[in-house]
N, C-alpha and C positions, 0 to 999 in steps of 0.2 A: 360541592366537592365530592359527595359520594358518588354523583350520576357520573362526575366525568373520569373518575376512577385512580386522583390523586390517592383518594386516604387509603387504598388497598397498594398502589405503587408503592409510596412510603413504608406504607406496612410490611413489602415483602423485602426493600431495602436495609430496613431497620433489625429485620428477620435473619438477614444474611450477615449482615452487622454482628450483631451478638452469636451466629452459631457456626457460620463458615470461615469468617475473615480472617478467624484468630490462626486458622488451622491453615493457610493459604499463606498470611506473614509468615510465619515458622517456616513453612517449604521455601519461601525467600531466600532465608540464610543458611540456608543448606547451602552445601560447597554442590557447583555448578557441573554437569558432565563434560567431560573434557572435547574440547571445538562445538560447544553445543552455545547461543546465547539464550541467556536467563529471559523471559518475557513477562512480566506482567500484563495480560491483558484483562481488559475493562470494556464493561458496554458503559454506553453515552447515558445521561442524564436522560429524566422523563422527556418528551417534547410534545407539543398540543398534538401530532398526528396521531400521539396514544392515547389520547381522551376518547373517551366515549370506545370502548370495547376497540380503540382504530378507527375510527370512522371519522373522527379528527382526519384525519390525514388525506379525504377528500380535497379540505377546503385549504390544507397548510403544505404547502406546496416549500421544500426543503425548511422543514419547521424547525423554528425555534424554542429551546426547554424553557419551560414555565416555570412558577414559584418553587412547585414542588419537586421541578430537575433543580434548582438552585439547590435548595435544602441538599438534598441528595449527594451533591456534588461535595457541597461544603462540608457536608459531616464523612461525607469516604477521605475528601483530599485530607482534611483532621487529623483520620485516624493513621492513614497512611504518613505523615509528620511525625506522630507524634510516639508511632510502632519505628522510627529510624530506616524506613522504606525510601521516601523520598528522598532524601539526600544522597541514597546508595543507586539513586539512578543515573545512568551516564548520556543516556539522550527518550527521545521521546518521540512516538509517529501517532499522528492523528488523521483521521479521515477528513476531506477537506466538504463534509455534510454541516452546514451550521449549528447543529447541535453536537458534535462531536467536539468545535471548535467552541462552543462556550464551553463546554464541560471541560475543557480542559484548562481555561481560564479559570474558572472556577474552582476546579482540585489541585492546578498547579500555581495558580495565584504570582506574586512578586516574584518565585523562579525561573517564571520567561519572561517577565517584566512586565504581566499584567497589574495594571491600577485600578482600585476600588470604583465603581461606574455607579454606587447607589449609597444614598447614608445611612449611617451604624443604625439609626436607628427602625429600619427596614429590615436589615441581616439579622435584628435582636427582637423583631415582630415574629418574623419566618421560624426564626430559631425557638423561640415560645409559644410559636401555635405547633410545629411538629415534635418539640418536645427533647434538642439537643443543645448541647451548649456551645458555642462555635468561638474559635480561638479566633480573637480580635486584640488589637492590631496584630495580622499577619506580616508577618517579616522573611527575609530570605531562610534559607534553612540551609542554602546551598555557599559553603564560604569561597566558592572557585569561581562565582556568577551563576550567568543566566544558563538555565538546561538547554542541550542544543533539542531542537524540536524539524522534526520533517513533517511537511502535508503530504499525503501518500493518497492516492486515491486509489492504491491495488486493498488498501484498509475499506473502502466505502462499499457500505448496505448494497445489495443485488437492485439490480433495477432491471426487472422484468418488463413481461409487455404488459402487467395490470399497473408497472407504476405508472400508465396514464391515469389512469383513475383512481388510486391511492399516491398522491403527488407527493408523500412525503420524500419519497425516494427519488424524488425532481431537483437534481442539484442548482447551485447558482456559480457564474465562472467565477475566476479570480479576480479578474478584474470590477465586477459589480461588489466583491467580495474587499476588497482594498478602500473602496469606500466608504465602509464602515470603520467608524475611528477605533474600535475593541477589536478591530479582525488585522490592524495595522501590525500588530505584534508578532504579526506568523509573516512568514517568507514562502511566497507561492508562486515560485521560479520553477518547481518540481512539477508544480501541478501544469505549469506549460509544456513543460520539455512531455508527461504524458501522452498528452494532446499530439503532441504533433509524432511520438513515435509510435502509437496505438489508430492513428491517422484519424484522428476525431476529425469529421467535418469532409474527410474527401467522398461523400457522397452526395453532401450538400454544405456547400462553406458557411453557411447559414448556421450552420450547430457548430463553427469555429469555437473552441473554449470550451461547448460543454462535455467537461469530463468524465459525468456520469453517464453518456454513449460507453464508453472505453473501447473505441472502434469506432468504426464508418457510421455501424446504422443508428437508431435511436434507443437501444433498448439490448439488453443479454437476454442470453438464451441459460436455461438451466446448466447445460454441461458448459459454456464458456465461464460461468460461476465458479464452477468448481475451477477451470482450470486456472482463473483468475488466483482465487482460494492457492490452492497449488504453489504458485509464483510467486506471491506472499510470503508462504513458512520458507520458501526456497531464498529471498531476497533478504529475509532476518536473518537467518542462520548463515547466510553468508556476508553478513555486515563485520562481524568477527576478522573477515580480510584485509581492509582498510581498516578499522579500529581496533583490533589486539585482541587479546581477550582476557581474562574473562570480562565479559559484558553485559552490563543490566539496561533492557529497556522497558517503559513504558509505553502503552498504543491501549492508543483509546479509539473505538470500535463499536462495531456495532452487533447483533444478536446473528443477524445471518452469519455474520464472518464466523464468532465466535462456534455456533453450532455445527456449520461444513468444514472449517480449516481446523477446528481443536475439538470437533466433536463434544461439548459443552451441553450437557445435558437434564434436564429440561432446558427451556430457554432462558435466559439469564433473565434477574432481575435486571432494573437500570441503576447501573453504575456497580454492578456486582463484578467481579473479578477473580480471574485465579490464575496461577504463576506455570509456566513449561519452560523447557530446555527445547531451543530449536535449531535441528543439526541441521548443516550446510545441502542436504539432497531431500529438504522439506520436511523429514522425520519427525515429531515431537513428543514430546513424554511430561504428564501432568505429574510436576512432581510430588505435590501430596503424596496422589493415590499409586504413582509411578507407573499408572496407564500409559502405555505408548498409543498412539497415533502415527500410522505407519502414512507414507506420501504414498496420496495415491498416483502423482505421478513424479516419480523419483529421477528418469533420464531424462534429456532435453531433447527436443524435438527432430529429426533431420533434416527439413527445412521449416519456413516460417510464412506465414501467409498476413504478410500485412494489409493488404484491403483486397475485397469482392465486392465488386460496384458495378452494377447493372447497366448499361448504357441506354441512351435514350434512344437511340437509332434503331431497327431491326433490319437485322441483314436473311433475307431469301425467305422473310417471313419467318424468323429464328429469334427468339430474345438473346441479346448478348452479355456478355459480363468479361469485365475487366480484372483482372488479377496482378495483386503484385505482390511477389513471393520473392524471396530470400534462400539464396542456397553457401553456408560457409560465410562470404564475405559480400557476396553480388546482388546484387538487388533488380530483380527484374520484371517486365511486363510481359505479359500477354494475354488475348481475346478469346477469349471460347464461348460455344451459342451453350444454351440449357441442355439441348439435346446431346450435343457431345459428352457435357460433364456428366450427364445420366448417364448415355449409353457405352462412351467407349471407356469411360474412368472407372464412374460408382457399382455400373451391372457387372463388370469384370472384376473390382475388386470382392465387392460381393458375391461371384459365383466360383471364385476360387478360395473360399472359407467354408470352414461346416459353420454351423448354426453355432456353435457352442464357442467357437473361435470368435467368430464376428461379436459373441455378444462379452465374451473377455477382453476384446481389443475398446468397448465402449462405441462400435462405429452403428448401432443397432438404432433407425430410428432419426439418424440426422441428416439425411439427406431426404431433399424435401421429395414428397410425393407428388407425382402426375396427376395424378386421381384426387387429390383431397382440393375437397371445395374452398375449405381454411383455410389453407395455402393460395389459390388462384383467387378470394378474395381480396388476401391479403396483396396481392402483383408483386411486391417484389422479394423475390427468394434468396436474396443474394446472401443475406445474414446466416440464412439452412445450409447455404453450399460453403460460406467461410465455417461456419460452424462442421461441418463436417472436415473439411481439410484437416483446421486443424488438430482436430484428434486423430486424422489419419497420419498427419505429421510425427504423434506423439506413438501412435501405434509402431511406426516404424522402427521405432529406437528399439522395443521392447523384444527381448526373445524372444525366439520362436516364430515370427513373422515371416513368413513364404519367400522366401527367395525370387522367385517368377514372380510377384505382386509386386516386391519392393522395384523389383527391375522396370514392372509395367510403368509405376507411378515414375518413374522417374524416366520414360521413356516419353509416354506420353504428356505428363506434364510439367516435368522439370525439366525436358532437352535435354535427357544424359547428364546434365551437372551432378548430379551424385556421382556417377559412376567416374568423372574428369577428375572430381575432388578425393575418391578411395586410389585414384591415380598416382595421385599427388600426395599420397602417403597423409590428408588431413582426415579422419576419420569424421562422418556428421555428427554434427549435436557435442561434439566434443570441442574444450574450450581455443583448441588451434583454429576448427573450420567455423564453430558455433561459439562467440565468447560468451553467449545469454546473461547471466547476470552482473558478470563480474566487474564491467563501467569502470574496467582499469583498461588504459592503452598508454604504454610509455611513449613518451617522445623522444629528440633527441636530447643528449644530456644527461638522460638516464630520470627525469622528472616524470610524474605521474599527471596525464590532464582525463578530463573527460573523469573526474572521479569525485565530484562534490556528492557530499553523502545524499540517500534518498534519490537522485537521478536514475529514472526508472528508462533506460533509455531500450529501444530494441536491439537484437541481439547483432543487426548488419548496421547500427546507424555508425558514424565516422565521429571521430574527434576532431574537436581545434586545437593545436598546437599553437603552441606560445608565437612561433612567427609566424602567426597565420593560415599553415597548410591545413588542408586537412588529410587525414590519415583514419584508414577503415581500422573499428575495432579488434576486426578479424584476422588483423596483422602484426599484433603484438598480445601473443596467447601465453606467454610466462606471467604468473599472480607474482608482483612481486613482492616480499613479505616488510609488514612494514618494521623498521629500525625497533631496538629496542630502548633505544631512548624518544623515539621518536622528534617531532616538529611542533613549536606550538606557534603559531602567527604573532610575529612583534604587535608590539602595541600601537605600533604607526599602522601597520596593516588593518588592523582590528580597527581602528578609527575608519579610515577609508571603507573597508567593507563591513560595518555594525550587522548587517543582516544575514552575510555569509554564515554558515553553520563552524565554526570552528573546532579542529580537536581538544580533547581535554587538554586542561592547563598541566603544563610542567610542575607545579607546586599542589597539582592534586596527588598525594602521594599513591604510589602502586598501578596509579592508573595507562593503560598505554597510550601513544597517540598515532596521529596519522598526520599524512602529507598535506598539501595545501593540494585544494580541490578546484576543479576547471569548469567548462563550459562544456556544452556540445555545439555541434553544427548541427544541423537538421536534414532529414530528406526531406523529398516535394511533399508537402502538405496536403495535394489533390491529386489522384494518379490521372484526373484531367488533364493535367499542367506537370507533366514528368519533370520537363527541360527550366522548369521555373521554378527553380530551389531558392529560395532566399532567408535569410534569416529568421529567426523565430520571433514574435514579440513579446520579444523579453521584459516583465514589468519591471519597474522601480525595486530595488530595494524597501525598505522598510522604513528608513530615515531621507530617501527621495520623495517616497509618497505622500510625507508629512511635512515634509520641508523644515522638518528639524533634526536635530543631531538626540536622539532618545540618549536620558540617561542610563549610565551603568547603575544596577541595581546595588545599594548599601552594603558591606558587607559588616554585620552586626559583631559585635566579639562573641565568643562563646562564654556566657558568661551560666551563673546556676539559672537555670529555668528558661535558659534559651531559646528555641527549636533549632539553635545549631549545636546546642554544647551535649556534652557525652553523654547525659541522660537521657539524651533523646535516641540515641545510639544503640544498635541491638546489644543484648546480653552477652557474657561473655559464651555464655553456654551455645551460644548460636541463633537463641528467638526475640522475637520483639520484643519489645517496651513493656510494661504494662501500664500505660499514662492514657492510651484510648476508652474515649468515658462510654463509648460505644459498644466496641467488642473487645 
């Protein structure tokens, strides 16, 4: 236990338990910034890849939390119960890493209709060797049902190019993931629609599904991290538009997230946590210490580079690369060798910046070099040249970018479509020409499709309309606000769709709700295969993959000593409980 470095993990969870937790519940019930949503975030339980100093995480290839992640999990989700946190959550995003996805069984237990998978008297061994008391039988807390819960894979750990050899960071798809009978409880429809808007696999259809690419290649680069990071606080804080607000959610995460996207500092324990306010342009603000965290990138991009794929052929002795960018609404291809993107795109963007400029706009450094051995080892640079675009995409939006540059880039490799679309009165990156996150497109009727919560789609993908058309996101740029009484799905519907995320219940009081949420259509999956768009493989529901109809979780009375009745409820004064034997 010592060599593999449970009794110190414990010990720093246990640590954070008694001296921060108390002080992070309190910032909870503070009254929220106004269009800001409430975040608790959490890193994952231990997993074997942390054993031994990491070095675990050779041999544990998307690893699973050990004893001492159980313990961990079981005594945070406790205290979080029993401080009246968890009941005051209104949905929940977890990383689809399988240690995120037990930990969150684990802390969120019977609230998303996780079942005991070990007996009492194992939980009451664990619980007696690290030394906490764990609230058994676990019951709902939640008297409205099950918490609605997203798999978000913009939440999952960096995977760089050493997670070949530190595999902890080696996801598995959803589909090997469904068959696990404890993984049946989560709906990982979201984790497809990524895949196919982030173009996993059009480089090689062979990595179809895996999500932890999040792109063509196999692997992120440092700055697509951050921009990932980025999209993230940007995709919370505008959740508030379909859900109302004010808003509480949970997302359980991992330590990279937590360090680049909320700047969290030292590195978190496992399973440590602490609560922000996160505005709709990425902003966040830790509200203990009412640190802000400013977005490092706050405007959206003027176009979008969904794949850079190398081709196999060489034309006149020239490597080529395949492009498919996104301008406003349009989605388009084209071929350019290496040497053009070096010399007529990146030398000229670069030779019209001072130094001090180029190293503000972040384009310092990503575009791959001629001369480096690392690079022409590696053969193929496609992932250095997506990587560079798109922060030159991101550059463009920002003040103060050269006029003469913005004109080049869109001369030379967008074919004037900027200059068609400032024509046309849509400005870029703005939600008329650029909808980016907002995965609302009205249809006709005035119905909202294409808007099921957590659908991470890109910013040019199309909608399915109820009669089948499809219609570009980028054509219906009005957010429209949702009702204040909002919609809660009949109980007929809720049968038929169990695994659908649904808005809060109408009989949750105060709470807002949202519309019934849609599908998408997909673009081409491989910029091989433009002209062969077909459907996504959309997996089963939750109650298809089982072939049974899952019960609805109990709803317990509130009775004294509940964990749903009022004592479990924050104070009036505004802070938690004090019934956590922890902290």
């Amino acid at each position: 236990m010592a060599l593999s470095g449970c009794n110190k993990a414990w010990s720093q969870t246990s640590q954070f338990l008694q001296e921060e937790a108390k002080i992070e519940l309190t910032a909870f019930f503070q009254d929220p910034r106004p269009e800001a949503v409430r975040v608790l975030v959490m890193r994952h339980a231990m997993g074997a890849h942390n054993t031994y100093a990491g070095m675990g995480s050779i041999v544990s290839e998307d690893a699973e939390i050990n004893d001492c992640g159980k313990a961990q999990a079981e005594a945070v989700g406790d205290c979080l119960r029993e401080a009246g946190v968890l009941p005051a959550f209104h949905m929940a995003v977890v990383s689809p890493f399988t240690r995120t996805l037990q930990t969150a069984r684990a802390v969120l237990g019977p609230d998303i209709g996780a079942e005991e998978d070990e007996a009492e008297e194992e939980r009451q061994a664990r619980a007696q060797h690290y030394g906490y008391s764990p609230v058994s039988p676990k019951s709902p807390c939640r008297p409205t049902g099950r918490l609605p819960l997203v798999v978000s894979p913009l939440c999952a750990e960096q995977t760089f190019v050493h997670s070949h050899l530190g595999r902890g960071n080696r996801g598995t798809t959803s589909a090997m993931l469904l068959r696990r009978r404890e993984f049946r409880i989560f709906d990982f429809r979201d984790v497809d629609t990524y895949c196919i808007t982030r173009r996993v696999g059009a480089s090689n259809t062979d990595h179809d599904g895996k999500w932890w690419h999040h792109g063509p290649h196999s692997e992120e680069t440092a700055s697509s991290f951050r921009r990932r990071a980025g999209r993230l606080k940007k995709w919370l804080g505008r959740l508030q538009i379909t859900w109302g607000w004010p808003l509480n959610v949970l997302m359980i995460t991992h330590g990279g997230i937590m360090q680049t996207a909320f700047n969290y500092q030292p590195h978190p324990p496992n399973c440590a946590f602490r609560v922000y306010d996160v505005g709709q342009d990425g902003r966040a603000w830790h509200v203990a210490s009412e640190e802000v965290i400013e977005s490092e990138f706050p405007l959206e991009p003027v176009f979008e580079v969904l794949s850079v794929v190398r081709l196999p052929t060489k034309v006149s002795g020239q490597t080529m690369h395949k492009l498919e960018l996104s301008v406003g609404s349009e989605v388009f291809f084209t071929e350019l060798s290496e040497i053009v993107l070096r010399d007529q795109l990146h030398a000229k963007v670069k030779d019209g910046f001072s130094e001090e400029l180029y190293e503000k706009f972040k384009l310092s450094g990503l575009f791959p070099s001629w001369w480096s051995w690392l690079n022409r080892a590696r053969g193929d640079l496609s992932i250095y040249i997506q990587d560079y675009l798109e922060q030159l995409a991101l550059a463009m939006a920002e003040p103060g970018f050269p006029e003469d540059i913005y004109e080049l880039v869109d001369k030379r490799l967008l074919e004037g479509r900027l200059r068609r679309l400032r024509e046309s009165n849509q400005e870029p990156g703005s939600e008329a020409g650029c909808p980016s996150f907002q995965a609302l497109a009205p249809c006709e009727g005035g119905r909202v499709e294409g808007a099921r919560l957590g659908q991470l789609r890109s910013w040019s993908d199309p909608v399915l309309c109820e009669d089948g058309s499809a219609k570009a996101a980028g054509s219906a740029c009005e957010l429209p606000s949702p009702s204040k009484e909002g919609r809660a799905d009949s109980e007929e519907a809720a049968r038929e769709r169990p695994s659908l995320l649904r808005p809060r219940s109408s009989s949750d009081p105060g709470l807002p709700q949202t519309q019934e949420m849609g599908a998408v259509s997909p673009l081409p999956r491989s910029s091989r295969d433009a002209d062969a768009a077909g459907p996504p493989p959309v997996l089963d529901s939750t109650t298809e993959a089982s072939g049974e109809e899952p019960p609805e979780p109990p709803e317990p009375p509130a009775s004294e000593g509940d964990p749903g009745s009022s004592q479990d409820l924050p104070a009036e004064d505004g802070s938690p409980s004090e019934h956590c034997s922890l902290c």
